[in-house]
C-alpha positions in Angstrom: 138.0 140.0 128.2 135.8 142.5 126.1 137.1 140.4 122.6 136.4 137.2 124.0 133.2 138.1 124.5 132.3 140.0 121.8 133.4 136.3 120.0 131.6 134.7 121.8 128.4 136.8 121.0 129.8 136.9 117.2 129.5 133.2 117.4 126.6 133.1 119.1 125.1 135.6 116.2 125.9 133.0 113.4 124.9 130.1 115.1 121.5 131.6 115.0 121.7 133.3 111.5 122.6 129.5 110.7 119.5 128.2 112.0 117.6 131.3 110.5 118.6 129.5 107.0 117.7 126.5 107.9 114.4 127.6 108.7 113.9 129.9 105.8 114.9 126.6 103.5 112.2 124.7 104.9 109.6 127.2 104.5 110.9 127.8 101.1 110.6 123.8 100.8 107.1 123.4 102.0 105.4 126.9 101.0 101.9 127.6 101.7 101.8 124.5 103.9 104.7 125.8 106.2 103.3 125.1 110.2 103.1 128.4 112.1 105.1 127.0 114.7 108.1 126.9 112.2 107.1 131.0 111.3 107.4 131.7 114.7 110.3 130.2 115.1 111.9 132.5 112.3 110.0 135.4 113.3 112.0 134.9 116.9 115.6 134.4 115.2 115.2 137.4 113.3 114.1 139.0 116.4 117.2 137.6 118.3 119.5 138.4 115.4 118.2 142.3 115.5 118.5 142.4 118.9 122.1 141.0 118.9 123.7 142.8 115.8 122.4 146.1 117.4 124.3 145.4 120.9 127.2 144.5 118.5 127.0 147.8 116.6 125.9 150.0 119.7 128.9 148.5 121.7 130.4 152.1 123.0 134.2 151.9 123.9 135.8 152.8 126.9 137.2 156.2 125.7 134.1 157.0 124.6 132.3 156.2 127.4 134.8 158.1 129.4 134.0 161.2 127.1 130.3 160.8 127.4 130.5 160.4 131.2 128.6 158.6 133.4 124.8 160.9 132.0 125.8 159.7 128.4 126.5 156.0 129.4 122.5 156.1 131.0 121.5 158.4 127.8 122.8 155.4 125.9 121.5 152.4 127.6 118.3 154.0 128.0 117.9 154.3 124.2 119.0 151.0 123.9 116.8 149.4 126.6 113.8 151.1 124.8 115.0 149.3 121.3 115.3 146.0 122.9 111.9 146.9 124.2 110.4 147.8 121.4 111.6 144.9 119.7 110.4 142.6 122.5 107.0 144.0 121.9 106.8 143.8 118.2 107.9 140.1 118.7 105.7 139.7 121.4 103.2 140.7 118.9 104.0 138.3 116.0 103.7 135.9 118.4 100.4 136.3 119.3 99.7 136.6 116.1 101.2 133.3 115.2 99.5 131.3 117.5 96.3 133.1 116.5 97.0 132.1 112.7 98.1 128.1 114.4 94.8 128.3 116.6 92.8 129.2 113.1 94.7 126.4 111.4 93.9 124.1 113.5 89.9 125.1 113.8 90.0 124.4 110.3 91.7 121.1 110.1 89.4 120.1 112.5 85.9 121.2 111.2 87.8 119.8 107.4 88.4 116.7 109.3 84.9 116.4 110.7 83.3 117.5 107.3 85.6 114.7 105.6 84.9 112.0 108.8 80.2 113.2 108.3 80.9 112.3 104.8 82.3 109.1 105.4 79.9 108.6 107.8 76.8 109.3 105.2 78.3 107.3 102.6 78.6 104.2 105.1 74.9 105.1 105.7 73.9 105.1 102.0 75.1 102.2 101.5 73.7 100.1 104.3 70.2 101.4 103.3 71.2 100.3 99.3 72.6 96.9 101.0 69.1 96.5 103.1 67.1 98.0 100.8 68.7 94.9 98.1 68.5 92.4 101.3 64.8 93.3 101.4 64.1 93.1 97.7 65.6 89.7 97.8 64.5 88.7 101.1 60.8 89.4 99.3 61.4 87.8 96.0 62.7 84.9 98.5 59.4 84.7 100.1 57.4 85.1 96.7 58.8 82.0 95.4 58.6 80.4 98.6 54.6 81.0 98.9 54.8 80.2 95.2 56.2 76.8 95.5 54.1 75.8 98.6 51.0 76.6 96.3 52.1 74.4 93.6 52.6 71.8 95.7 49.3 71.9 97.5 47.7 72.3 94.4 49.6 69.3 92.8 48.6 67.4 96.6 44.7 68.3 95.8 45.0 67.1 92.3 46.4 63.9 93.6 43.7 63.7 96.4 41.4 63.8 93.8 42.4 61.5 91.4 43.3 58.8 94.3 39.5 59.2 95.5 38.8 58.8 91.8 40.4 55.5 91.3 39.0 54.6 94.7 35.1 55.4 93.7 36.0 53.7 90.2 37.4 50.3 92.3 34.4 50.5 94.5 32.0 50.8 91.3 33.8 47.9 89.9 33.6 45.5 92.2 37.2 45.8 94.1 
């Protein structure tokens, strides 16, 4: 049983050393703009892959461990536990330092998205003032010519007021 599962944890090993390329392609396909989730994600493969090659290559046989006796076989997987330890720390640490950088991406998508949605907003702004400022402007020269035109047709009434009391006075003096 100690093949089988050493293939099975051998196939185990390059089903994640597949997905490690996978995700190494992707960041190599999108560069500078790779999400942090997707660096985390490799940062834990590689992890997983360290942590499985070395139970792979620490695997102690049986004569061995027989030689070594029962104080070597705790000597040894005390040293080990402390690797995968140590490991699990400094991946613990990546992590929290990838969702520091995603947290800090994200702060700054937002605050670019805000400064991008204010300037929308003030152009929108500018130009409704312009748009009322042109409304008013015409909405004046409107009334101008308005006030204009009801002048020249009081003044054209008068005229004719006078000249029809004119004719009137010059009927009367005549006779009519």
């Amino acid at each position: 049983m100690g093949i089988q599962d050493d293939l099975v944890r051998l196939e185990i090993r390059n089903e994640r050393l597949h997905r490690l390329r996978l995700l190494e392609k992707r960041q190599a396909r999108q560069g500078g703009d790779t999400p942090p989730e997707i660096i985390i994600e490799i940062e834990s493969t590689r992890a997983e892959l360290g942590m499985s090659d070395l139970l792979l290559a620490e695997k102690v046989s049986t004569e061995f461990a027989d030689t070594i006796g029962s104080g070597g076989q705790f000597l040894v997987l005390t040293r080990l536990i402390g690797q995968l330890a140590q490991q699990g720390i400094e991946q613990g640490t990546r992590h929290t330092e990838g969702i520091e950088t995603l947290r800090l991406q994200i702060e700054a998508r937002i605050e670019t998205q805000g400064y991008a949605t204010q300037s929308r907003i003030d152009r929108v702004e500018d130009y409704q003032a312009a748009t009322n400022a042109i409304q008013d402007t015409a909405r004046a020269k409107g009334q101008k010519r308005s006030r204009l035109a009801l002048f020249a047709i009081a003044v054209t009434l008068i005229i004719l007021a006078i000249g029809v009391l004119f004719i009137v006075v010059a009927l009367r003096r005549h006779g009519f």
